[in-house]
LUMBAMAR-762986 format. One line per 8 residues: for each residue x, y, z of C-alpha. Coordinates in pm, whole numbers. Example, Ala and Ser with C-alpha at 12.3 -4.5 7.8 and 13.67 -1.06 7.14 Angstrom:
<recs>
1230 -450 780; 1367 -106 714
</recs>
This chain:
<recs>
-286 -433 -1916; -317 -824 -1890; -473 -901 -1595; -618 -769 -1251; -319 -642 -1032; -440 -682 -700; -730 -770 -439; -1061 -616 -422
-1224 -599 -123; -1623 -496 -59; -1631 -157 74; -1848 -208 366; -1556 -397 515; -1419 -249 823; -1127 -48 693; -876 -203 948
-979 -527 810; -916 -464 456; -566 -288 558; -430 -581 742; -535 -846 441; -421 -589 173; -35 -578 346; -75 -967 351
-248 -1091 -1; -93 -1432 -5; -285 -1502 327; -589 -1478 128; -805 -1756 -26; -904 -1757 -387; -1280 -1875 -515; -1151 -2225 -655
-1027 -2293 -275; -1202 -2549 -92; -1447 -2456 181; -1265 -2485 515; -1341 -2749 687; -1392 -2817 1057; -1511 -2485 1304; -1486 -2153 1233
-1218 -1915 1386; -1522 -1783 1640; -1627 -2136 1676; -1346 -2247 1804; -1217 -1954 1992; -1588 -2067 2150; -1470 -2421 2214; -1136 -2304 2316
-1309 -2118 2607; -1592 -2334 2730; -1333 -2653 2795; -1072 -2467 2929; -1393 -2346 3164; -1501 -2680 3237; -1155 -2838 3294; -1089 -2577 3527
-1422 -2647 3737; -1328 -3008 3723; -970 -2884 3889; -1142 -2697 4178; -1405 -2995 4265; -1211 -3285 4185; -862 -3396 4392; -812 -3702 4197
-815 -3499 3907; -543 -3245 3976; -257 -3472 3855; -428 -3573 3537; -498 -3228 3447; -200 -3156 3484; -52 -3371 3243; -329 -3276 2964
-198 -2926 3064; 156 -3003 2998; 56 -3205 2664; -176 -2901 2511; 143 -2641 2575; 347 -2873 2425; 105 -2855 2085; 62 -2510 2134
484 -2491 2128; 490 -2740 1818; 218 -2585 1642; 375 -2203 1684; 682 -2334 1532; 581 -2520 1247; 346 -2180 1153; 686 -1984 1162
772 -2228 829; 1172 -2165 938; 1214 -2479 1208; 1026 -2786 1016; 935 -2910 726; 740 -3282 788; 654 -3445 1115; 957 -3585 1112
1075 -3289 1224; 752 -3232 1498; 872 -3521 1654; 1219 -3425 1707; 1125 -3069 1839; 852 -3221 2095; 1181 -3397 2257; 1294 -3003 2351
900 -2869 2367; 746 -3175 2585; 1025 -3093 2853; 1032 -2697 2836; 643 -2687 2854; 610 -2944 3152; 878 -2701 3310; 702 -2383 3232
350 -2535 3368; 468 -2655 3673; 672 -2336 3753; 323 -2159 3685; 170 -2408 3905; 424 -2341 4247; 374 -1958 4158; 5 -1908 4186
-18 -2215 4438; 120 -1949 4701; -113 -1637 4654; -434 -1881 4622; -316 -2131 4898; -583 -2015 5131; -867 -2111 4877; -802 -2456 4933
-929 -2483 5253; -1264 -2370 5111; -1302 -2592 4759; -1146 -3001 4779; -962 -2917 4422; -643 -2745 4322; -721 -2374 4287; -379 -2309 4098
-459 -2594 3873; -785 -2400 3822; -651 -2092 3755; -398 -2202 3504; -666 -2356 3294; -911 -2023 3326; -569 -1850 3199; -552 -2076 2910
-921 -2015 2812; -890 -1671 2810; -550 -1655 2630; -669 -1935 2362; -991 -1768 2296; -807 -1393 2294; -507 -1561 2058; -800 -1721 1821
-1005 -1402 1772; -708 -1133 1807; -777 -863 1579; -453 -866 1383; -472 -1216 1292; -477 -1231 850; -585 -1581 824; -878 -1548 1021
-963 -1232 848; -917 -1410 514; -1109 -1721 604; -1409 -1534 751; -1425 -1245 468; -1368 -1534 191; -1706 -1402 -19; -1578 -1054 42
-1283 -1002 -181; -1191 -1086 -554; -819 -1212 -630; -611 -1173 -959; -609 -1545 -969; -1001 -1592 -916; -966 -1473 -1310; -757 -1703 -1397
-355 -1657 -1476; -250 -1435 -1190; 111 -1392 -1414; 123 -1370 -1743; -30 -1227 -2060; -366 -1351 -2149; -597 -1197 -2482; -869 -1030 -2478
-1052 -1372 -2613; -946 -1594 -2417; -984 -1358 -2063; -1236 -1137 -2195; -1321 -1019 -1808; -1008 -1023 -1673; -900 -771 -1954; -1234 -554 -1810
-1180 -571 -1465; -839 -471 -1543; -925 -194 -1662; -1146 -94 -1422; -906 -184 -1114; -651 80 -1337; -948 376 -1322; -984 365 -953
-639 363 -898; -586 623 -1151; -806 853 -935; -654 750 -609; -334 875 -722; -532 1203 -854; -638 1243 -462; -248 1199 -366
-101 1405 -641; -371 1665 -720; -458 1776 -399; -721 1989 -284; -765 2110 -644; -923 1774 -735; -1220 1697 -502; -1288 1346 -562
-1498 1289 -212; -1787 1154 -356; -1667 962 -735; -1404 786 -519; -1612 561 -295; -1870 523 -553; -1574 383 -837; -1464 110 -584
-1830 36 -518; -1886 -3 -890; -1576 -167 -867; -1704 -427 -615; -2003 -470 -801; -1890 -516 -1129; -1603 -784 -975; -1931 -982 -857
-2122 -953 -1211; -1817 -1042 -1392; -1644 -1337 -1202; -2027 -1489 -1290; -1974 -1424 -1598; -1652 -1594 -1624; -1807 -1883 -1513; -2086 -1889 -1760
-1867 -1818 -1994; -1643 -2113 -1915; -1925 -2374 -1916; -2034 -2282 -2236; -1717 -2318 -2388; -1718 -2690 -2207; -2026 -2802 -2353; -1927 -2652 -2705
-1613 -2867 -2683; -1817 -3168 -2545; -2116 -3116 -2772; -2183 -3481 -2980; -2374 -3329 -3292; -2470 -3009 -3437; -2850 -2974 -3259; -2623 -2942 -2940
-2413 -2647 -3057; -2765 -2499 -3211; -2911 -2551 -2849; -2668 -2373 -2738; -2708 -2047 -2915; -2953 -1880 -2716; -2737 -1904 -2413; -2395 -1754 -2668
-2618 -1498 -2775; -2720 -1372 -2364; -2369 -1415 -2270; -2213 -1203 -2614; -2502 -930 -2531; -2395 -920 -2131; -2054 -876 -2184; -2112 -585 -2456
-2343 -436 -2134; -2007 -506 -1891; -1766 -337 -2187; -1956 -41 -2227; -2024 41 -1822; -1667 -28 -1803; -1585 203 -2045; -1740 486 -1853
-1557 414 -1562; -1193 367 -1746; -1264 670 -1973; -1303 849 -1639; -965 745 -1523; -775 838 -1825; -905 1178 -1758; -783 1218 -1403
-464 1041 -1522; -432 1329 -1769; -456 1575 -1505; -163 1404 -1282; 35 1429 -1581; -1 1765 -1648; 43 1848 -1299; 381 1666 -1309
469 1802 -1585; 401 2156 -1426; 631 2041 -1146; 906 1945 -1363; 867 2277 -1589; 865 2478 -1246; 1195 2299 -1080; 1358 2341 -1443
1277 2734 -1366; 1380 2792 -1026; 1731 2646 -1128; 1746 2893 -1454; 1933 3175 -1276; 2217 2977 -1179; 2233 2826 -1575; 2223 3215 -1647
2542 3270 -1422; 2716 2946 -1573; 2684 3075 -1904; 2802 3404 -1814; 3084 3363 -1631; 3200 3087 -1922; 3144 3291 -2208; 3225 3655 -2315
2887 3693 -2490; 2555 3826 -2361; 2305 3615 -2260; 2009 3685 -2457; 1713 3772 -2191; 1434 3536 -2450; 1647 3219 -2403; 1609 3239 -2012
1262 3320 -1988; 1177 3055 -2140; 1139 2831 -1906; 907 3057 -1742; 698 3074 -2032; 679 2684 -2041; 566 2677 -1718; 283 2923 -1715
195 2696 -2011; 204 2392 -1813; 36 2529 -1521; -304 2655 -1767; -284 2310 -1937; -259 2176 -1582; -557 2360 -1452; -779 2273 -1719
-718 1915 -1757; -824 1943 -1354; -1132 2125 -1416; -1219 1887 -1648; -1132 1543 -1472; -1321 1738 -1192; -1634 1769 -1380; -1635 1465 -1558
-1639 1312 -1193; -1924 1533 -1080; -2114 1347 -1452; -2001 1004 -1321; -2104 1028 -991; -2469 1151 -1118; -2458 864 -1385; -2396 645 -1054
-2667 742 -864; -2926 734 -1125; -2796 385 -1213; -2791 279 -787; -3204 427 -781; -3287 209 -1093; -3100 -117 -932
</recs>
């Protein structure tokens, strides 16, 4: 393996949350992107709300108002329109192209606004008599408030999940070359994570393939904790790791690079640490990867079987000698043979994950 495959998330995530930015990982925003600037997605849902509010108090108390607000009204669907399309990515490229859409939007939206308008001006007709505003006016903007502040904060929405859980995943790329082979030496923690990323899915597809046989209930969450964990310990590392390198390259005389050895020398002995907890965790996987292969190879031993008989009656009906009875059993001897290998190679993976989760827990009490 070359490099980390996919995201990582932190497992006290809501699990909804994590499933709706795993189906979408190019929504996501690596470590080297820049903060976001401006409010946050609550923040403005927040803002969204409050002057929609006010806007629409200003519509029931002022008259003079009610034709100017009307017009901002128009205006904001019209950005909402242009702003919907340009997200789709398929109708514009530049603001060239804004511009000549807002001669269709401007129109539709002061058409679709106004129609809303005559619509709710007959049901709340009879509140005019009791406020000097436009009550349909109002109402349009409290509809707006709640719809912008619903749209803002609505629970499917990636990029808000991505920009407000941006310390609570690890990319590919937040190691560096997303594509492409890397060494050991020059992506040293890449190469580990990459490993460890291949153990816990090596015993998620042991839970899928394995079945009940393999009880994985309690390694499982504690491997993609560790995995979590280690993702933090070694993207710090990386970076560490790549300032040293910069001030080796930049150092001006040889009392620099000596300064610098003390530094090497924590970095060399943290990485052997990483490697060898690593290890434990990827030597764990290549037992439970084991198992699913013996299991599949039981299942392909066992389909061979159940289609022996009918091989049996081709080579009888085709040839005038006996079919020897040792030729067609076996197949069933190869798969009682596959099916003990099978079982032990379970027990085992099963046992070693009973060790690692122990090893876990000690190490969790000690941190």
């Amino acid at each position: 393996m070359s490099h980390p495959s996919r995201p990582t998330f932190d497992p006290d995530l809501p699990a909804r949350a994590v499933a709706r930015m795993r189906a979408h990982p190019e929504k996501l925003l690596p470590a080297s992107a820049s903060p976001r600037r401006g409010p946050t997605w609550r923040q403005g849902a927040a803002l969204t709300a409050a002057g929609c509010t006010s806007l629409a108090a200003v519509a029931l108390l002022s008259p003079a108002a009610g034709a100017a607000l009307l017009a901002l009204l128009c205006l904001g669907t019209t950005a909402v329109v242009l702003g919907l399309v340009s997200l789709r990515g398929s109708f514009t490229d530049d603001w060239a192209d804004l511009v000549m859409h807002a001669f269709w939007a401007l129109p539709a939206s002061t058409v679709g606004v106004l129609g809303a308008r005559l619509l709710l001006d007959q049901p709340l007709g009879p509140l005019g008599a009791a406020v000097p505003g436009d009550p349909a006016t109002a109402a349009l903007y409290l509809t707006a408030a709640a719809g912008g502040a619903g749209a803002i904060l609505r629970p499917g929405m990636v990029t808000r999940l991505a920009s407000e859980y941006a310390d609570r995943y690890v990319l590919p790329q937040d190691f560096g070359r997303a594509r492409g082979y890397a060494t050991r030496n020059e992506e040293p923690e890449a190469h580990l994570f990459a490993g460890l990323q291949q153990a816990t899915d090596r015993v998620e597809e042991g839970v899928r393939v394995l079945g009940d046989s393999f009880d994985a209930d309690q390694t499982l969450p504690l491997l993609r904790e560790e995995e979590w964990r280690l993702s933090q310990e070694l993207l710090r590392l990386r970076s560490l790791r790549g300032e040293l390198v910069r001030r080796r390259r930049e150092a001006v005389s040889e009392q620099v690079t000596r300064a610098l050895q003390p530094q090497e020398e924590a970095v060399a002995r943290a990485t052997g640490a990483l490697t060898e907890r690593v290890g434990v965790l990827t030597g764990y996987g290549e037992r439970v990867h084991a198992a699913v292969t013996a299991h599949r190879e039981w299942e392909q031993c066992q389909e061979i079987a159940d289609r022996a008989a009918d091989y049996a009656d081709l080579a009888l009906s085709s040839s005038q000698e006996p079919v020897r009875p040792r030729e067609l059993d076996e197949s069933l001897l190869s798969v009682e043979a596959a099916h003990s290998v099978r079982e032990e190679l379970v027990r085992e993976a099963v046992a070693a994950g009973s060790s690692l989760s122990e090893v876990l827990h000690r190490g969790r009490g000690r941190g």
